[in-house]
C-alpha positions in Angstrom: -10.2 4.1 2.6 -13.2 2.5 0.9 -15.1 2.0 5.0 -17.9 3.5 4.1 -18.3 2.1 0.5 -17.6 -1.6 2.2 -20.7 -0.9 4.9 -23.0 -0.1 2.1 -21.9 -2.6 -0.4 -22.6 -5.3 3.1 -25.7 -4.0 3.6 -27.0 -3.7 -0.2 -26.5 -7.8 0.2 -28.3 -8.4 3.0 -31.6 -7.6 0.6 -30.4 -11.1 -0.5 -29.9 -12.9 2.2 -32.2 -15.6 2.7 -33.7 -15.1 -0.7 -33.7 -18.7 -2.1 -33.1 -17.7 -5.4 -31.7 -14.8 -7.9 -35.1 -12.5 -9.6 -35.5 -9.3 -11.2 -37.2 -7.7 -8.3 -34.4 -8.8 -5.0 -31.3 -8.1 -7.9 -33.4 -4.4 -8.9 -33.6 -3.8 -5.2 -30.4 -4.8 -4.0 -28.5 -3.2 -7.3 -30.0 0.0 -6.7 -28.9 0.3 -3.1 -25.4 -1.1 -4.9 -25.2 2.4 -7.1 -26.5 4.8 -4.6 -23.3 3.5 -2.2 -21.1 3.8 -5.7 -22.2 7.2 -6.3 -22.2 8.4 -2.2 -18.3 7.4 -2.6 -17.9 9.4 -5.3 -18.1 7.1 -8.2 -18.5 9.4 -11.1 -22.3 8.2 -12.2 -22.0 7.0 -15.9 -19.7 4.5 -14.8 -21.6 3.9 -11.6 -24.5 2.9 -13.7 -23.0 1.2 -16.5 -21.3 -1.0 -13.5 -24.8 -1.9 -11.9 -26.2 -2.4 -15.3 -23.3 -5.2 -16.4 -23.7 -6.5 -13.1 -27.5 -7.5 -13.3 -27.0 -8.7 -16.5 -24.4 -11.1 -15.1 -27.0 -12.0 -12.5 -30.0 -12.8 -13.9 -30.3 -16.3 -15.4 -27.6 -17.8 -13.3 -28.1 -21.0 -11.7 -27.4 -20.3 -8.1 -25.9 -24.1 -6.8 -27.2 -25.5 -3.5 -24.2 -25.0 -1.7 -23.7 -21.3 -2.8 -26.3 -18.4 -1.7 -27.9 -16.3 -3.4 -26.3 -13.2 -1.9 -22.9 -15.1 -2.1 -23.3 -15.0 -6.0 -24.0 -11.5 -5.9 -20.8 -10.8 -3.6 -18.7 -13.1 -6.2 -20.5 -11.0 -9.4 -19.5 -7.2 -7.6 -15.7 -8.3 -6.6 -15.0 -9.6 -10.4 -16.8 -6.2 -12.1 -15.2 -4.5 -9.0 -12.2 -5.5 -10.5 -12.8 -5.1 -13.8 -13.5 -1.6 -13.5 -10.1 -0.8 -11.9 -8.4 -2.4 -14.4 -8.3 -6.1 -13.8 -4.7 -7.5 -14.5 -1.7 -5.8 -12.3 0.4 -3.7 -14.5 4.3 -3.4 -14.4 6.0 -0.4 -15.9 7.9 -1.3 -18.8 11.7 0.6 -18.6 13.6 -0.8 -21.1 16.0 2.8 -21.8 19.2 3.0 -20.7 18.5 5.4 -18.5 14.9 4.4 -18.6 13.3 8.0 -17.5 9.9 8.9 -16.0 8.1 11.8 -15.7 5.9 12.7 -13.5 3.3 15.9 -13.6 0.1 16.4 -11.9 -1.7 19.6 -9.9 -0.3 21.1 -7.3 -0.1 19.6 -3.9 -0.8 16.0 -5.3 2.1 14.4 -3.4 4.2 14.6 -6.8 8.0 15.1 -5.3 7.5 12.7 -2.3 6.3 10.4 -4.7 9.0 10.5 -6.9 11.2 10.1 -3.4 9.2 7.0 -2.9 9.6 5.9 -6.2 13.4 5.8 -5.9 13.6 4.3 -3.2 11.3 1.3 -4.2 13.1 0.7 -7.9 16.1 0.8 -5.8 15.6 -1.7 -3.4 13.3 -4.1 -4.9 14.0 -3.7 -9.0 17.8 -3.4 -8.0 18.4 0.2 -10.0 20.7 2.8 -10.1 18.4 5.7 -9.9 18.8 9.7 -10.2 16.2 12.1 -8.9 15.7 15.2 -11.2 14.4 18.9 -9.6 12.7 20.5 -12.4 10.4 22.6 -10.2 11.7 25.9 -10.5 9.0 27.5 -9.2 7.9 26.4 -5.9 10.1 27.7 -3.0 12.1 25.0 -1.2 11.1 22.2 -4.1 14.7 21.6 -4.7 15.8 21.8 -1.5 12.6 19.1 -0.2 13.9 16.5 -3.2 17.3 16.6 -2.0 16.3 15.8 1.7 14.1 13.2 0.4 16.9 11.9 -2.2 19.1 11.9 1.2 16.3 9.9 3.5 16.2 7.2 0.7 20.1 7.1 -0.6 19.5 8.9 -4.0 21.3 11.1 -5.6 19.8 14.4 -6.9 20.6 16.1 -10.0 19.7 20.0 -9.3 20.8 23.7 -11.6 19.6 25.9 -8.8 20.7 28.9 -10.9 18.3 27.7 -14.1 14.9 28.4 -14.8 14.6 26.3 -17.5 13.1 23.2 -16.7 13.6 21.4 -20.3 17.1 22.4 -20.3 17.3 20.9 -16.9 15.8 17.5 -17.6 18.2 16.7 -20.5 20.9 17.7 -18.8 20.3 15.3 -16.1 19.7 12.7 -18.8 23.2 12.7 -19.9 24.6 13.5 -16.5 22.9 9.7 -15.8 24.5 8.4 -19.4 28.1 9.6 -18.0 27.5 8.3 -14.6 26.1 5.1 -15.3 22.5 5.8 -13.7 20.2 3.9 -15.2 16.6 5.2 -13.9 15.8 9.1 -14.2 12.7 10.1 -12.4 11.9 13.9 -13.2 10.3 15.8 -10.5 8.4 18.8 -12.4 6.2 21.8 -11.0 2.8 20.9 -10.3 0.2 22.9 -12.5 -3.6 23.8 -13.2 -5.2 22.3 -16.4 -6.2 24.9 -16.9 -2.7 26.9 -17.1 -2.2 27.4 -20.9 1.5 28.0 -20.1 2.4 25.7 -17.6 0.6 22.7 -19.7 2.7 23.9 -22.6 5.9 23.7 -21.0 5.2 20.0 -19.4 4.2 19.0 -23.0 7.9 20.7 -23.9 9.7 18.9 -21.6 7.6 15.3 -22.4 9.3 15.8 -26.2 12.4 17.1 -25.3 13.3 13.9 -22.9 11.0 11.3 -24.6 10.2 9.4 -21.5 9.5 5.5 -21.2 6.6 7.0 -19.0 4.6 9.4 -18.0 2.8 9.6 -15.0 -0.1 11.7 -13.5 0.3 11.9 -10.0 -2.9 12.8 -8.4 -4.4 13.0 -4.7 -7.1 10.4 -4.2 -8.7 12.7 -1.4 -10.0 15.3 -3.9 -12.7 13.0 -5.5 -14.2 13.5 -8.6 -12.3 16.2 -9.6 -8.8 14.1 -9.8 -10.7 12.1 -12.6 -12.0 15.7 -14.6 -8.2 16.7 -14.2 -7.0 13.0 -15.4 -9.2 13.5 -18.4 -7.9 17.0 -19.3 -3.9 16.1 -18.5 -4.0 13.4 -20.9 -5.2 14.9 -23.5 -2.3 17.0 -23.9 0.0 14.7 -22.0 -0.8 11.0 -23.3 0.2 9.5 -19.8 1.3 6.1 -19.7 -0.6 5.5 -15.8 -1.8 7.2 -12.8 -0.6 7.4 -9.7 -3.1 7.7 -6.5 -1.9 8.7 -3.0 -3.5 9.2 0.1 -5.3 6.4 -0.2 -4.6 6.3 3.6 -6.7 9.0 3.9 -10.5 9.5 4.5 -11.3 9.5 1.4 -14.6 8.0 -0.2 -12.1 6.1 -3.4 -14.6 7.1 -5.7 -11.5 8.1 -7.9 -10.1 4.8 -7.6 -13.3 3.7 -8.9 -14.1 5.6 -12.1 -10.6 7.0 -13.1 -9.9 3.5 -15.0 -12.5 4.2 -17.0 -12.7 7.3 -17.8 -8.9 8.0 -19.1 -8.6 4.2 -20.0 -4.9 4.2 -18.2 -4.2 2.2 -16.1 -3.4 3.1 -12.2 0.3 1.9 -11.3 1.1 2.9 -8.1 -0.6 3.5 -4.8 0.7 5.6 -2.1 -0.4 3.8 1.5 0.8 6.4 4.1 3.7 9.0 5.2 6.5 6.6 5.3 9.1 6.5 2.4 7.9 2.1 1.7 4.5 3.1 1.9 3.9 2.7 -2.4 2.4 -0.4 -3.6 1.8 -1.3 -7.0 -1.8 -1.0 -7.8 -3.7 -4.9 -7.9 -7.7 -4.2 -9.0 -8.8 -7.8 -7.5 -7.1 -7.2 -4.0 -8.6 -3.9 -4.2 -12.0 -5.2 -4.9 -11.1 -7.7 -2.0 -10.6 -5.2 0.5 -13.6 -3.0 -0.4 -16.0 -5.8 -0.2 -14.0 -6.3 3.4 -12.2 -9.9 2.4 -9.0 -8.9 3.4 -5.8 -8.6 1.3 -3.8 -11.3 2.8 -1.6 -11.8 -0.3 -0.3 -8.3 -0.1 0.1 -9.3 3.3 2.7 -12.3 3.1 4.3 -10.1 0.8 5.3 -7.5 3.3 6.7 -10.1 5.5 8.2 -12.2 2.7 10.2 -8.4 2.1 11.0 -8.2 5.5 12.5 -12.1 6.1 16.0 -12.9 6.1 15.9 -17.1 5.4 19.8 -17.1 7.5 18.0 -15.2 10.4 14.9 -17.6 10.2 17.2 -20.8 10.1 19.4 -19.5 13.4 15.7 -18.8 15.1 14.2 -22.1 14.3 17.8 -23.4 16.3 16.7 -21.2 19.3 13.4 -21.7 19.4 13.9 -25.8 19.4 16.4 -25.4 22.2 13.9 -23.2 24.6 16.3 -20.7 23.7 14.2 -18.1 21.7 15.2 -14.7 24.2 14.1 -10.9 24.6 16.4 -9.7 21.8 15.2 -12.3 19.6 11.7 -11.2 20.9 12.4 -7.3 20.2 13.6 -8.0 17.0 10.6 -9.8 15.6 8.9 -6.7 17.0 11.2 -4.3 14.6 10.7 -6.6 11.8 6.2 -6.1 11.8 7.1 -2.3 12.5 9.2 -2.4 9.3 6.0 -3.9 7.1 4.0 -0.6 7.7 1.0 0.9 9.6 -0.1 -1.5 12.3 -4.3 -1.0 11.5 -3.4 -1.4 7.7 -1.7 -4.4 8.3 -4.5 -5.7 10.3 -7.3 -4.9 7.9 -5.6 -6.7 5.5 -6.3 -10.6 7.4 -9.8 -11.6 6.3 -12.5 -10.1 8.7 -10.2 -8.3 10.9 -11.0 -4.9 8.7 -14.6 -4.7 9.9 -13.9 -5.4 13.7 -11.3 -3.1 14.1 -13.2 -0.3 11.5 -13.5 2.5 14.9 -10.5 0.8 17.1 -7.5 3.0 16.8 -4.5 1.4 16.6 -1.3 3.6 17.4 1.9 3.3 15.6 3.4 3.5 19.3 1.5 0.1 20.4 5.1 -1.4 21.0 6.5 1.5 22.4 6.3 0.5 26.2 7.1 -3.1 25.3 9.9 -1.9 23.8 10.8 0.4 26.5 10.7 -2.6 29.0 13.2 -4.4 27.2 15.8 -2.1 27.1 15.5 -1.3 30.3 16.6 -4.9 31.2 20.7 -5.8 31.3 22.1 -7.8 28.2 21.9 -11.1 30.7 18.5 -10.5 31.9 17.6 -10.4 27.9 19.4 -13.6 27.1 18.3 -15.2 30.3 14.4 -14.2 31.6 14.2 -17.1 34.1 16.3 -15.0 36.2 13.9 -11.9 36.4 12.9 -12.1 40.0 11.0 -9.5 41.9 13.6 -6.7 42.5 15.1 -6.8 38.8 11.3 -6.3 37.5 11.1 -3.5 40.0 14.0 -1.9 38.2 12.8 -2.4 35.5 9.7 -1.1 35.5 11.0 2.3 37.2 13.4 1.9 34.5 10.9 2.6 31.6 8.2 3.9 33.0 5.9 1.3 32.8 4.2 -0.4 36.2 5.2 -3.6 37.6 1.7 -4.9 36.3 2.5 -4.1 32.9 6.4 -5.8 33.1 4.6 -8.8 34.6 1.8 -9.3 32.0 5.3 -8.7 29.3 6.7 -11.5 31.1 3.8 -13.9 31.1 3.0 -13.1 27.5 6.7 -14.0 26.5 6.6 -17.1 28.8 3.9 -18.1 26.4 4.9 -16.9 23.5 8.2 -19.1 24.1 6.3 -22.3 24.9 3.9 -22.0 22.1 6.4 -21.6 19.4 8.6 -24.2 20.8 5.5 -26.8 20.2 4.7 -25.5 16.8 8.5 -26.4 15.6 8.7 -29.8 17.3 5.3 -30.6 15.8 6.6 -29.6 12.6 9.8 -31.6 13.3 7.7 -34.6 14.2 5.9 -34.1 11.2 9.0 -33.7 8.6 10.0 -37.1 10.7 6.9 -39.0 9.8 7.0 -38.2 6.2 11.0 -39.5 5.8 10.0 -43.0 7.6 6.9 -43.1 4.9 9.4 -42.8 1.8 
């Protein structure tokens, strides 16, 4: 997302670059290119001008220092209104009922029910909660039956009436099915539905007053532009939603919703969904959104992934290994299943500072470890623990074994060799290092 806005953004401040200092006519110039790349991704075009407009007030006047360029000012001004405009602090829901329940509503075909799936499965595993899924979509074929595969994928249980078509009915039922059961997160999956449905925005507004959530929120697909902000507007007016949810971001989408949708409802956006997977939500942060559309990376989301994914024990036993020259294929495959389990490979990437741009038209297959993979199981449990002993005919089986060439087992090889070698010198270093320091004291 955002590819195209970050190219135009790059090249609206290289009308600065080797200006020696800020003036109306370079900022006029530079900030008009600025909005026509806002409004080209969709930026809804009051905000897109009232954005510009803050911004070259910000600019003008300022004293640019020696060391910093004109252009690097500018850069620094857009990320911080960037920002700004989506929000600027991070916000947390706030679930203090016991059950705590959510509602979620938006159009049809907005990613509502897989989001709700997501949405169990990450207060489950991160906030620690006891959640219950809730169909109250009694009017789409299959909903109920798609919630409860989903509520089976992520370990959830799913509260269902298949015989009602009363959705309010349904909703505080579940409620005090949670109360008796000791769940203490509800998340209501309801139909999706036009804004323009008198009687289907009537019945949402029924079952928002019947339940009383701790929050509501307006699911809504980032791919369909402007009009998710119109249909933001015209939800919370009748609806008074707490925050906005925006998936597909992974998508090719321009983000002007991303963009204006801040401002327009003044809620805030919670959640992002990043992709198919059932981990791929993020809470919404403006500044490393503003970071990655102005192609700086997002490098703290980044270590967050892999602090998610690291087990300290597992970390401790490898450190061990490693020092001993002992660090092995399974150890080696399961580093491999460990970066698999932080998400898309590209995204991942794009997130380590300059990365984004050079990799912008390389694609990057989920299945890029697949025939490494493949090589390794096709090697015997001593072959895995002991590589030195991977002569010519084993690596011959091997690469008939999983289909890979001989050329392709041997590069593996030589790759691990190295691998193995340069993280043996990074611990002792670090060892020596520790060392040093204890003789200082």
């Amino acid at each position: 997302m955002f590819d195209n806005l970050s190219e135009r953004l790059e090249r609206s401040f290289k009308i600065l670059k080797g200006e020696g200092k800020i003036t109306e006519i370079n900022v006029a110039e530079t900030l008009k290119d600025v909005r026509r790349a806002l409004l080209d991704a969709d930026v809804n075009y009051k905000v897109a001008k009232n954005f510009t407009d803050t911004v070259k007030e910000k600019a003008m006047g300022q004293n640019v220092l020696t060391a910093v360029k004109p252009s690097q000012l500018m850069v620094k001004i857009v990320h911080d209104e960037l920002a700004k405009l989506m929000g600027g602090d991070t916000i947390e829901l706030d679930l203090k009922g016991r059950p705590a329940v959510i509602l979620m509503s938006g159009l049809q075909g907005s990613g509502k029910t897989t989001f709700s799936g997501k949405l169990a499965r990450m207060f489950k595993t991160k906030k620690n909660r006891k959640p219950l899924l809730v169909a109250c979509d009694v009017y789409r074929p299959a909903a109920i039956e798609q919630l409860k595969v989903l509520g089976t994928q992520v370990e959830v249980p799913v509260y269902s009436e298949p015989e009602s078509k009363d959705p309010v009915q349904i909703a505080k039922n579940a409620i005090q099915e949670a109360k008796a059961k000791g769940y203490d997160l509800v998340i209501v999956d309801t139909a999706g539905r036009l804004a323009v449905d008198e009687q289907m925005m009537n019945e949402i507004e029924t079952i928002k007053n019947a339940i009383t959530p701790d929050a509501t929120l307006f699911v809504v697909d980032a791919m369909t532009g402007q009009d998710a902000v119109n249909t933001a507007r015209e939800f919370n007016e009748r609806l008074d939603f707490t925050g906005v949810v925006l998936t597909k971001l992974d998508g090719d989408t321009r983000g002007g919703a991303a963009l204006s949708i801040r401002t327009v409802v003044n809620k805030p956006i919670l959640f992002v969904g990043t992709g198919e997977k059932l981990d791929a939500v993020d809470l919404f942060h403006p500044a490393r959104m503003a970071d990655r559309i102005l192609g700086m990376g997002d490098i703290v989301s980044l270590v967050e992934r892999a602090q998610e994914q690291y087990d300290e024990e597992e970390a401790k036993r490898l450190q061990k290994k490693i020092q001993k020259n002992q660090f092995d294929f399974n150890d080696f495959l399961s580093q491999i299943h460990q970066i698999k389990k932080m998400g898309n490979l590209k995204e991942l990437a794009s997130m380590i500072p300059g990365v984004g741009k050079a990799i912008k038209d390389i694609d990057i297959d989920d299945n890029a470890f697949k025939s490494i993979e493949a090589i390794i199981y096709s090697m015997t449990p001593e072959e895995r623990t002991r590589p030195e002993i991977l002569n010519g005919s084993r690596r011959n089986r091997i690469a008939k074994g999983s289909g890979t060439s001989i050329q392709e087992v041997n590069r593996l090889l030589k790759q691990f060799d190295q691998t193995r070698k340069m993280m043996k010198m990074v611990t002792s270093n670090k060892m020596a290092g520790m060392m040093q320091k204890m003789k200082r004291k």
